[in-house]
C-alpha positions in Angstrom: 0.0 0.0 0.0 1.3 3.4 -0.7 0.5 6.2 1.5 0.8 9.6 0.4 -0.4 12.8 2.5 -1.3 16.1 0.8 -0.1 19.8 2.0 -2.8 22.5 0.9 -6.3 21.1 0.6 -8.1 23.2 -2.2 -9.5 22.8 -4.7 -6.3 21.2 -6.5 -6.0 19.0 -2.8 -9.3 18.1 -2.8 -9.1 16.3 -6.4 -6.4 14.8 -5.7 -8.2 13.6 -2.6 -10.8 11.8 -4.3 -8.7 10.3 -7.1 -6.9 8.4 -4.0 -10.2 7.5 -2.5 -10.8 5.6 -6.0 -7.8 4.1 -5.5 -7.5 1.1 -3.7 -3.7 0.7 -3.9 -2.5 4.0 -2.2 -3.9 5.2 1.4 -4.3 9.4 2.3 -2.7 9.5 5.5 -2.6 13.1 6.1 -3.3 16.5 4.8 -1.9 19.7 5.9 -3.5 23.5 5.4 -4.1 26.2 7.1 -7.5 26.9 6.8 -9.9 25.2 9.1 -12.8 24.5 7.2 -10.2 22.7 4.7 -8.7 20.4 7.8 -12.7 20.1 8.6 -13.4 18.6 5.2 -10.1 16.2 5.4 -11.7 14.6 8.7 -14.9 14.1 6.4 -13.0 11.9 4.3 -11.8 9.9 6.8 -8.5 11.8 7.9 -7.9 11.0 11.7 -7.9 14.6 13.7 -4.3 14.0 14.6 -3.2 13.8 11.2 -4.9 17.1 10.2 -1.9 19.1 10.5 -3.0 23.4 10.7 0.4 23.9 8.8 3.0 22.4 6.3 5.4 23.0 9.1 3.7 21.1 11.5 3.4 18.2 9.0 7.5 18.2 8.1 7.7 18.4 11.9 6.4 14.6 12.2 9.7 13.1 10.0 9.0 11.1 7.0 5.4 9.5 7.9 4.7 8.0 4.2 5.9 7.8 0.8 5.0 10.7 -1.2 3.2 14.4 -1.0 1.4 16.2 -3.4 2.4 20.1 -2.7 -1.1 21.8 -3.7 -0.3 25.2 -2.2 0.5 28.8 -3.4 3.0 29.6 -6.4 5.4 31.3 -3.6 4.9 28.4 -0.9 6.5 25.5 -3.2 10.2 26.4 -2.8 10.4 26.2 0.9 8.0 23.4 1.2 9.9 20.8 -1.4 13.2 21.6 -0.3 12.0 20.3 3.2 10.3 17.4 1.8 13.2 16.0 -0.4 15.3 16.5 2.5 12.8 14.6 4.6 12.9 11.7 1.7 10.0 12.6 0.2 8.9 11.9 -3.5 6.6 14.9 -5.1 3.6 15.8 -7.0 4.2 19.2 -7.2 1.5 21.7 -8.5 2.9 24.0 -11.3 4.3 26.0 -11.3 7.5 24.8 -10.0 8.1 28.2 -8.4 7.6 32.0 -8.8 11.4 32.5 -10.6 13.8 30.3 -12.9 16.4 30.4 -10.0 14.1 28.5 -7.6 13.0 26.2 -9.9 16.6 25.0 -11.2 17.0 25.2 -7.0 14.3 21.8 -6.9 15.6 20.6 -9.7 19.3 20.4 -8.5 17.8 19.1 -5.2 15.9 16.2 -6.4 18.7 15.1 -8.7 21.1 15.3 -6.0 19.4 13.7 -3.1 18.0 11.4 -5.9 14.1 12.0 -5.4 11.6 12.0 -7.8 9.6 15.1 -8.6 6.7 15.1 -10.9 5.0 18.5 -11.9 1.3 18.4 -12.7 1.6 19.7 -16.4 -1.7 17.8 -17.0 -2.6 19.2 -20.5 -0.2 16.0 -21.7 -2.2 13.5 -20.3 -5.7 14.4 -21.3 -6.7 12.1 -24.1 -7.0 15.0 -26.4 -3.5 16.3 -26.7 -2.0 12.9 -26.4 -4.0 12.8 -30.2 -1.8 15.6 -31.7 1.4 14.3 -30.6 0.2 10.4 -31.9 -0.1 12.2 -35.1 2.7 14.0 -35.1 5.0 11.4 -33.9 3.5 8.9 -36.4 4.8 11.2 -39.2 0.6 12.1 -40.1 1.3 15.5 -40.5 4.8 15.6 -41.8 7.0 18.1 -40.3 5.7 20.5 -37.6 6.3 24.2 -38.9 3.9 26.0 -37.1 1.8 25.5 -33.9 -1.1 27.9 -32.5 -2.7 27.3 -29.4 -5.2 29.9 -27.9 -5.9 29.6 -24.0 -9.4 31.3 -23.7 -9.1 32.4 -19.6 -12.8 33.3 -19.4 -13.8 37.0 -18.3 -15.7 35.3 -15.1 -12.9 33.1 -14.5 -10.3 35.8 -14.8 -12.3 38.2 -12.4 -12.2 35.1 -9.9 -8.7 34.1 -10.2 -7.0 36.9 -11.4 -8.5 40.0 -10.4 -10.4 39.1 -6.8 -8.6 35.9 -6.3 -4.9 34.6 -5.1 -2.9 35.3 -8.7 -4.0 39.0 -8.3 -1.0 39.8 -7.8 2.0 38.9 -9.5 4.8 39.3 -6.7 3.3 37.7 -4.5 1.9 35.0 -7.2 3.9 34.8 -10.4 3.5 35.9 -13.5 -0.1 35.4 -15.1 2.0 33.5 -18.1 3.9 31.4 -15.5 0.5 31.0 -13.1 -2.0 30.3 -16.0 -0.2 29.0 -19.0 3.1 26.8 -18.2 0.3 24.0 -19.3 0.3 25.5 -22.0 3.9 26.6 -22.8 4.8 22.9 -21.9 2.0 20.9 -24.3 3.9 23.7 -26.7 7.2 22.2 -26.2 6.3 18.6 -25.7 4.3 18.4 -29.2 7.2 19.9 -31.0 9.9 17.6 -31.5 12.4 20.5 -31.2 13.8 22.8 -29.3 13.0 26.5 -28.4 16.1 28.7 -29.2 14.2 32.2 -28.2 11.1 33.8 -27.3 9.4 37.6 -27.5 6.4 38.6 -25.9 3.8 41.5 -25.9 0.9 42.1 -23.4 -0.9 44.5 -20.7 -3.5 45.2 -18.1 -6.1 46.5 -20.8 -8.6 46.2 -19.2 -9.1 45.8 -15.4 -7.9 48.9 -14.2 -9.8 52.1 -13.3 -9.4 53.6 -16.5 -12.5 51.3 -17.4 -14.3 51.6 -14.4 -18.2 52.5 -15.0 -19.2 55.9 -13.9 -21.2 55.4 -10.5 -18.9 52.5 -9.7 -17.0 52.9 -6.4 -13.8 51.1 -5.0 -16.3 48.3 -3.2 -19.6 46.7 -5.2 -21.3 47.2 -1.4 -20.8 51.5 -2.4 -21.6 51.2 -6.2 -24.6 53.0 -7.3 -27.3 50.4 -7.6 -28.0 51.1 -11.2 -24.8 50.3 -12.1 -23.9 47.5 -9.5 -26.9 45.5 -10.9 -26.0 46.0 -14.2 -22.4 45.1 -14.3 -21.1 41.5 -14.8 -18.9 41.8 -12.3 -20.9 42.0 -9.6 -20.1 40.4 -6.8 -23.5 39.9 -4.9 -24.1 38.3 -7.9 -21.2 36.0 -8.1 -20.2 35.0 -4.5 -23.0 33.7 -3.3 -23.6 30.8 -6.1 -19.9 30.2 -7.0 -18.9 29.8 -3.6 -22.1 27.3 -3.1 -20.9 25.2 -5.7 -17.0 25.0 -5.6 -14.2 26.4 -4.0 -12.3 29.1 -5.6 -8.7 30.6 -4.8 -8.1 32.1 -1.9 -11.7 32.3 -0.3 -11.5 28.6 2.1 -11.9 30.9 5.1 -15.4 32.3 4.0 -17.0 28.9 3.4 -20.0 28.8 5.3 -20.3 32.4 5.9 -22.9 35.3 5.3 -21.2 36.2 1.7 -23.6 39.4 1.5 -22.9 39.9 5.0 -18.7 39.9 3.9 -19.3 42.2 1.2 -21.2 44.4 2.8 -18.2 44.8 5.6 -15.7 45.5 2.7 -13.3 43.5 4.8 -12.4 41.2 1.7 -10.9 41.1 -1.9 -14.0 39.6 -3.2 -16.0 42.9 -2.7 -13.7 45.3 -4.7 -14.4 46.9 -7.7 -12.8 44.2 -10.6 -11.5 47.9 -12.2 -10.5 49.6 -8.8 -8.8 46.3 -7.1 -5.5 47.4 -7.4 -4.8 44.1 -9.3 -1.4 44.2 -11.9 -2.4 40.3 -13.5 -2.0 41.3 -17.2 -5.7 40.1 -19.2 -3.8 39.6 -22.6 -0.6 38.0 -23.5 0.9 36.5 -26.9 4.2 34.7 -26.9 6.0 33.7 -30.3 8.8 30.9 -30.4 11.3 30.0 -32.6 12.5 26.3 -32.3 15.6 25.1 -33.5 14.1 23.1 -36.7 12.9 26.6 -38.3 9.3 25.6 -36.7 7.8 28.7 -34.8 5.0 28.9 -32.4 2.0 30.7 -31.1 0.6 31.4 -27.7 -2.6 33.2 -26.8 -3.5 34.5 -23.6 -7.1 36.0 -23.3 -9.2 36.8 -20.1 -11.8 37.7 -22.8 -13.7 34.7 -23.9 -17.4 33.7 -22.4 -16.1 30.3 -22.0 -13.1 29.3 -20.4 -11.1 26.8 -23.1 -8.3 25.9 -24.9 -8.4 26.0 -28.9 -5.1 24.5 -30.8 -4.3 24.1 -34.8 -1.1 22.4 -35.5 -0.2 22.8 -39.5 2.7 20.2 -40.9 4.6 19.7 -43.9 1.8 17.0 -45.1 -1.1 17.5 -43.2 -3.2 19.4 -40.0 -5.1 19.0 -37.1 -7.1 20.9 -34.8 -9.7 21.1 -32.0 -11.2 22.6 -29.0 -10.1 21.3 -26.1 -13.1 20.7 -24.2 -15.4 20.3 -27.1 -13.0 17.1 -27.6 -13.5 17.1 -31.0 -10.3 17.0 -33.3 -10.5 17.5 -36.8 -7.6 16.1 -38.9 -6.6 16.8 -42.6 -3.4 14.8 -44.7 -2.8 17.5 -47.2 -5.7 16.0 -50.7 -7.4 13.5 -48.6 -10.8 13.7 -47.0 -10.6 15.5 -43.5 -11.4 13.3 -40.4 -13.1 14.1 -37.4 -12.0 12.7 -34.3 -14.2 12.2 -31.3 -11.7 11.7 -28.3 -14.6 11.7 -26.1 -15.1 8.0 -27.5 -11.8 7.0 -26.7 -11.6 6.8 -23.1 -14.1 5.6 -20.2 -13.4 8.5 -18.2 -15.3 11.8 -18.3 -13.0 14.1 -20.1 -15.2 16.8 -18.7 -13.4 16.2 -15.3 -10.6 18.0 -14.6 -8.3 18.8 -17.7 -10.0 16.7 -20.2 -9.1 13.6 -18.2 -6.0 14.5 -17.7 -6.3 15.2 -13.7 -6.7 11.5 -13.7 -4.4 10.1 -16.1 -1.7 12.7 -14.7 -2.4 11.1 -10.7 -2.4 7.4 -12.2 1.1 8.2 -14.0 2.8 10.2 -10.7 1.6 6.6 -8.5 3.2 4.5 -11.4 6.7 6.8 -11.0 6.9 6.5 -7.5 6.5 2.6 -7.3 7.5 1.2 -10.7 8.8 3.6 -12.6 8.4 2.5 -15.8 8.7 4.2 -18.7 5.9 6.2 -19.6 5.2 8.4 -22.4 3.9 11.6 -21.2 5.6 11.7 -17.5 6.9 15.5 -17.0 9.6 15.6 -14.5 11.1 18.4 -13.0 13.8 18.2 -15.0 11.5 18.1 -18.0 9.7 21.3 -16.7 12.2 23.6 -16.0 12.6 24.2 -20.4 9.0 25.2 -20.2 9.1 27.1 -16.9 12.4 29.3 -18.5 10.5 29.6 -21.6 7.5 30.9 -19.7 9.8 33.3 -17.6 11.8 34.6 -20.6 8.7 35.6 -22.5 7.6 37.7 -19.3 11.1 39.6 -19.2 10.5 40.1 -22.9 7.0 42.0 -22.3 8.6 43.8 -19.8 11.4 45.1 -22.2 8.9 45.7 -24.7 8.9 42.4 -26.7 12.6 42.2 -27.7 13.1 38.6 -28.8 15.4 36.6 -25.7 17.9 33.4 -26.3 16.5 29.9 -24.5 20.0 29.0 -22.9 19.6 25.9 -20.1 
């Protein structure tokens, strides 16, 4: 039996809680978190009280009690907290990304390697059945030679208010970058279906839009102040918002206000959640693109949108002898060998597992793969290691020093 414990118990923490429960093979031992409604839901599950630890500190404190941990915690937290568990002897699921700057990431990477632990990030887009199409096709020689990839990652404006603007990436020093925070899944599906590598990036991108420039006349710095007119008439509202999203799943950053009076909160202006999305004092860019150059001549696209009224990811992939693209959660891929008929490929067919949970599948497939690493390690054909991340996590990390010096192109030098 392999027993794992979990240190932040989110939303993140809580799937990977009920992937284990499925699980007959590996036990949840303990979970760590700071918040008490979060340590309240871990006894639900069956988590004794005594191994509901209030910090991560208080966990490491115990020694090495199991095999693994999955780090589900805040961009800034992972640093501290995998040092301490690889030192421990502790193998790692580690939420991406690996940390908020290239210098702490190649800092776990040197770590595991030299204390000879496995670290596994959660770049899930590779395992959902979907993506794993592309690269079949691409591998296979289908589409020839890959010269140029575009994928689009549609944030959602609701979701983007959530995370972004109210929520725990607000803020990008104390965060990361929204590039790093939202799209190193994206960045890395990127690199992994590209059988090349990136030489140099450039990058352009702002706050266009959630700032107070756009702010509604009659809006105030809290939705509890705004003139009612315009309060009931903006998307953005938060007594519109809170009290249904927060009834139905748990969003970044707000695990202390579960079961409380939401109006009530707003009303006391106490809490993020009640700013104005264009007066919050937020600095998460809305819109980024990212071009790569790859050392085959192929180049590459990235999207970053907060404005899209669903929140998806949309990729075309263009070869030498053929194409192929899709929408993500539509799961629908449509392929074309250059004067053939096109085919349409319904991934959704292809797997028992709802691909409409978490990452088209890939939450699963991702959790299934980490277990195999840790007690087999066999090969496998999607893992992303640490070591496989940190190419991804400096390409991500150039691009934003590139927008920042006004999209200059910048060398990928490992």
């Amino acid at each position: 039996m392999t027993k794992v414990a979990i240190i932040g118990f989110g939303s993140r923490g809580r799937m990977f809680g009920n992937l284990i429960k499925e699980d007959s093979d590996v036990e949840l031992i303990a979970i760590a978190d700071t918040e008490e409604s979060c340590r309240a839901y871990g006894r639900q599950c069956g988590i004794p009280e005594n191994m509901c630890f209030d910090s991560a500190d208080s966990f490491f404190a115990q020694g090495k009690i199991c095999d693994a941990v999955f780090i589900c915690t805040q961009d800034a937290q992972h640093i501290d907290m995998a040092l301490k568990a690889m030192e421990l002897g502790y193998d790692i699921c580690l939420e991406k990304p690996a940390a908020v700057n290239i210098e702490d990431c190649i800092a776990i990477r040197d770590t595991a390697n030299k204390l000879g632990r496995k670290v596994m990030l959660t770049h899930v887009l590779r395992y959902a059945p979907f993506y794993q199409q592309i690269k079949k096709a691409i591998d296979n020689g289908i589409l020839g030679e890959v010269v140029t990839l575009n994928q689009t990652e549609n944030i959602a404006y609701w979701h983007f208010a959530l995370a972004y603007v109210r929520g725990a990436w607000r803020n990008m020093a104390n965060s990361s970058p929204t590039i790093i925070a939202k799209c190193c899944h994206d960045i890395d599906i990127i690199n992994w279906l590209i059988p090349a590598k990136c030489t140099s990036v450039s990058s352009y991108g702002n706050l266009y839009y959630f700032n107070r420039a756009h702010a509604p006349e009659g809006s105030a710095d809290h939705c509890a102040d705004c003139d009612p007119k315009v309060r009931e008439s903006c998307i953005y509202n938060a007594y519109s918002i809170y009290p249904e999203r927060m009834n139905t799943s748990v969003i970044g950053g707000t695990a202390h206000l579960k079961g409380k009076d939401i109006c009530a909160v707003l009303d006391s202006k106490t809490e993020v959640i009640g700013k104005c999305v264009f007066r919050g004092g937020n600095d998460a860019i809305d819109n980024q693109v990212v071009n790569m150059l790859f050392d085959s001549g192929a180049t590459a696209h990235l999207t970053m949108t907060a404005f899209s009224e669903r929140c998806y990811r949309y990729i075309k992939v263009h070869g030498t002898k053929g194409e192929i693209y899709g929408d993500a959660e539509d799961g629908i891929l449509y392929l074309t060998e250059y004067g053939k008929p096109q085919q349409v490929i319904d991934v959704n067919k292809m797997t028992d597992r709802n691909l409409d949970d978490g990452h088209g599948g890939g939450d699963y497939f991702l959790y299934k793969d980490f277990i195999d690493y840790i007690t087999k390690d066999s090969p496998s054909f999607t893992r992303t290691t640490i070591a496989d991340s940190i190419e991804c996590h400096l390409m991500g990390f150039k691009a934003e020093e590139s927008r920042l010096k006004g999209g200059i192109p910048l060398e990928i030098n490992l």
